[in-house]
C-alpha positions as CSV (number, residue, x, y, z in Angstrom):
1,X,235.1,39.2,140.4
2,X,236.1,35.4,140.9
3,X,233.0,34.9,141.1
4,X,231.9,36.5,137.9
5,X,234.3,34.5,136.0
6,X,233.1,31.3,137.7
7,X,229.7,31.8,136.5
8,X,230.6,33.2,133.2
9,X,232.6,29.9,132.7
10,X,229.9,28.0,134.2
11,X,227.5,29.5,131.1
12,X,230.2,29.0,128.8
13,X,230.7,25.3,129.7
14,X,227.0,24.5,129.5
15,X,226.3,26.0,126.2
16,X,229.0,25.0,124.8
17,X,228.5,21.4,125.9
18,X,224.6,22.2,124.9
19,X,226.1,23.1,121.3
20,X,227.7,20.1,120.6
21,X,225.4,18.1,121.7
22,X,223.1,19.2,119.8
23,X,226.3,18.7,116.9
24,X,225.9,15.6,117.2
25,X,222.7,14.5,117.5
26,X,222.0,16.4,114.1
27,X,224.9,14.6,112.9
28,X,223.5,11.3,113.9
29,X,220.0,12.1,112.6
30,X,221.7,13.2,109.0
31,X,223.4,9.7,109.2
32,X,220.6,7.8,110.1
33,X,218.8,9.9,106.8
34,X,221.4,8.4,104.5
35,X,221.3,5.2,105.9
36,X,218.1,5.0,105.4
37,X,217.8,6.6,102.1
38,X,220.3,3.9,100.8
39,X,217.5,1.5,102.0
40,X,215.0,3.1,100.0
41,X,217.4,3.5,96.7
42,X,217.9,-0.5,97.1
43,X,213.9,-1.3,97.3
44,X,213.4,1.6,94.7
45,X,216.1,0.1,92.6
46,X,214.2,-3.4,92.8
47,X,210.6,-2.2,92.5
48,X,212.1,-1.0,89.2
49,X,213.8,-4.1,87.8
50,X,210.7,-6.0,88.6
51,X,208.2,-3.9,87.2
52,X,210.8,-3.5,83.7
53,X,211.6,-7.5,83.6
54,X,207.7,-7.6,83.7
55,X,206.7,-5.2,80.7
56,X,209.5,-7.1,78.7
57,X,208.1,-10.0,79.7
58,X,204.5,-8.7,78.3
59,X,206.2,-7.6,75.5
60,X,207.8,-10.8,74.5
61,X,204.3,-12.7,75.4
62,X,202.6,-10.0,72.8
63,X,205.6,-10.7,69.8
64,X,205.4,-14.3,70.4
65,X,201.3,-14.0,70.1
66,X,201.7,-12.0,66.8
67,X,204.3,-13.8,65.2
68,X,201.6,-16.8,65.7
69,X,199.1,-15.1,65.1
70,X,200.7,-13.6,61.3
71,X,201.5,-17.5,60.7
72,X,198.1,-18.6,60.8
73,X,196.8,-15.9,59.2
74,X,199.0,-16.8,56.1
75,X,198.3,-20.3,56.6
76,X,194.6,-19.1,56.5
77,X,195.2,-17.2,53.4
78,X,197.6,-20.4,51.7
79,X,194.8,-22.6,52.0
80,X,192.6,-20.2,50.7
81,X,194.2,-19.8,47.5
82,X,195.2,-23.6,47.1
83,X,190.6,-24.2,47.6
84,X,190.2,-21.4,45.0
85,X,193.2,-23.1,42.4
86,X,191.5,-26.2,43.4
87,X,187.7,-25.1,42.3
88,X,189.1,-25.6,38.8
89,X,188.0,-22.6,37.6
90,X,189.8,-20.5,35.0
91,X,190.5,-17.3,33.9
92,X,190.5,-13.8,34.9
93,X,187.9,-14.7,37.8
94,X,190.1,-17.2,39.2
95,X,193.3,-14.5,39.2
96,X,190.9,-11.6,40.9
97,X,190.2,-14.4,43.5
98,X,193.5,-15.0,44.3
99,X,194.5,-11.5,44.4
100,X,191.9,-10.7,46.6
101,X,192.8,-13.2,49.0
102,X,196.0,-12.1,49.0
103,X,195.2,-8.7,49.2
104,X,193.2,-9.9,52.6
105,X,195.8,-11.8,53.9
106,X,198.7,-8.5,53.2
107,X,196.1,-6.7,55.1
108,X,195.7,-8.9,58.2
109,X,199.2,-9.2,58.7
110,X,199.6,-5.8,58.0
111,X,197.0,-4.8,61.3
112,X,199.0,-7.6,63.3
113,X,202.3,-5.7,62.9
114,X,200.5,-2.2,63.3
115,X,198.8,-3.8,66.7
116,X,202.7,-4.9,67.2
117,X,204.4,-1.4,67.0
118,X,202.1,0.3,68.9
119,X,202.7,-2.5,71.7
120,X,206.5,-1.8,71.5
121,X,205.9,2.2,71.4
122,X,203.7,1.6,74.7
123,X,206.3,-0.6,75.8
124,X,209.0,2.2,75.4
125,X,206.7,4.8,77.3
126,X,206.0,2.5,80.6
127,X,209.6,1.7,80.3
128,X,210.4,5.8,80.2
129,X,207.7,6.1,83.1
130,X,209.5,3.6,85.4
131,X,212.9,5.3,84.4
132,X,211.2,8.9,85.4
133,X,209.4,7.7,89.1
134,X,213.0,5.7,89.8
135,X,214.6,9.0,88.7
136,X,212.3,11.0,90.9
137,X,212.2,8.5,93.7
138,X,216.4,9.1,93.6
139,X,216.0,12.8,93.7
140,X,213.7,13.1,97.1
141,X,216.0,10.4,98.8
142,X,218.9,13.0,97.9
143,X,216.5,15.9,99.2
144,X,216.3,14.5,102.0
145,X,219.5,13.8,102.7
146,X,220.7,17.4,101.6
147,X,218.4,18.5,104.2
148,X,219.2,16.8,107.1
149,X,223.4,17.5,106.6
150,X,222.0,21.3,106.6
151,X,220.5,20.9,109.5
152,X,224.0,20.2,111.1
153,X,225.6,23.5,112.8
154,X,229.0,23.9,111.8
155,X,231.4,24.0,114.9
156,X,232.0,27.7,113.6
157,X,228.9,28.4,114.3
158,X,228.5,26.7,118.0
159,X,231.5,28.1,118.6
160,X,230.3,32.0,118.0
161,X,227.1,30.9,119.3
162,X,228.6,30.2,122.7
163,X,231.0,32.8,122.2
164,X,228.2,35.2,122.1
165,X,226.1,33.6,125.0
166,X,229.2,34.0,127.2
167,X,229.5,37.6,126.4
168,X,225.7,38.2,127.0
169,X,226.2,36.6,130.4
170,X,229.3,38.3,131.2
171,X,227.9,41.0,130.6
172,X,224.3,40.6,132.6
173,X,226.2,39.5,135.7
174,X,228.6,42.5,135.6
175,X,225.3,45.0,135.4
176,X,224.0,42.8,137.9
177,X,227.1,43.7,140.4
C-alpha cells in the first residue's frame, strides 16, 4: 500500500506542479497582452492626434483661403461699381448696374461660404471617423486583453483538476493491485 501512496503522491505532485505551471505561464502571457496593448493604445492614441491636428490644420488652410478669397471678391465687386459710377452715366441704367454687380458679388461670396460649411461639415465627419477607428482600435486592445486573463485557470480549478487526476490514479493503481 506504501507504495500506492507513493505513486499516487508522485501523480499528485506532477500535476499539480504541471497545473501551476501552466498558471503562470498563462498569467505571464495575459501580462505580456496588456503590456503590449498599452503599447498599441499609446501609438493608436498618437496616430490619432496627428491625423486630427492635420484635418484642423486643413481646415484652417481652407478658412484662411476663403476669407481671402470673399475679400477679393468684394474688392472685385467695389471696383466694379466705382468703373460703373465712374462711366458717368445716369439713371435707372446706371442703378440696375450697380445692383447687378452687387447681386454678383452677394452671390460669389455666398458659394465661398457654402464651399466653407460643407468644408467644416466634412471636417466634423473625418474628425468623427478618427474618433470611431481610435474607439474601435481601444475596444480590440481590451478584447484581447479580456481574452488572455480568461485564459488563466483559476487555482480552484488546478486545484480540482489535480484533485481529480489523483483520484483517477489512485484509483487505476488500486485495480491494478
Amino acid at each position: 500500500m506504501c507504495t500506492v501512496a507513493g505513486m499516487v503522491a508522485g501523480s499528485v505532485g506532477l500535476n499539480l506542479f504541471s497545473g501551476l505551471a501552466m498558471r503562470g505561464a498563462a498569467k505571464e502571457q495575459a501580462r505580456q497582452t496588456y503590456q503590449m496593448a498599452l503599447q498599441a493604445n499609446k501609438s493608436a492614441e498618437e496616430s490619432f492626434g496627428n491625423q486630427q491636428s492635420a484635418l484642423g490644420l486643413r481646415q484652417r488652410e481652407n478658412q484662411a483661403s476663403s476669407a481671402q478669397e470673399k475679400l477679393a471678391k468684394t474688392i472685385r465687386g467695389l471696383q466694379a461699381r466705382g468703373a460703373i459710377k465712374a462711366s458717368e452715366r445716369a439713371g435707372l441704367t446706371v442703378n440696375l448696374l450697380l445692383a447687378d454687380q452687387e447681386r454678383q458679388t452677394a452671390n460669389a461670396r455666398e458659394s465661398i461660404n457654402q464651399a466653407l460649411e460643407s468644408a467644416t461639415k466634412q471636417y466634423r465627419r473625418n474628425v468623427d471617423g478618427l474618433v470611431a477607428q481610435r474607439d474601435n482600435r481601444r475596444n480590440e486592445l481590451q478584447s484581447n486583453i479580456n481574452q488572455a486573463y480568461n485564459q488563466i485557470p483559476s487555482l480552484g480549478s488546478v486545484l480540482l483538476n489535480v484533485a481529480t487526476s489523483g483520484l483517477n490514479s489512485y484509483t487505476s493503481i488500486a485495480n491494478l493491485a
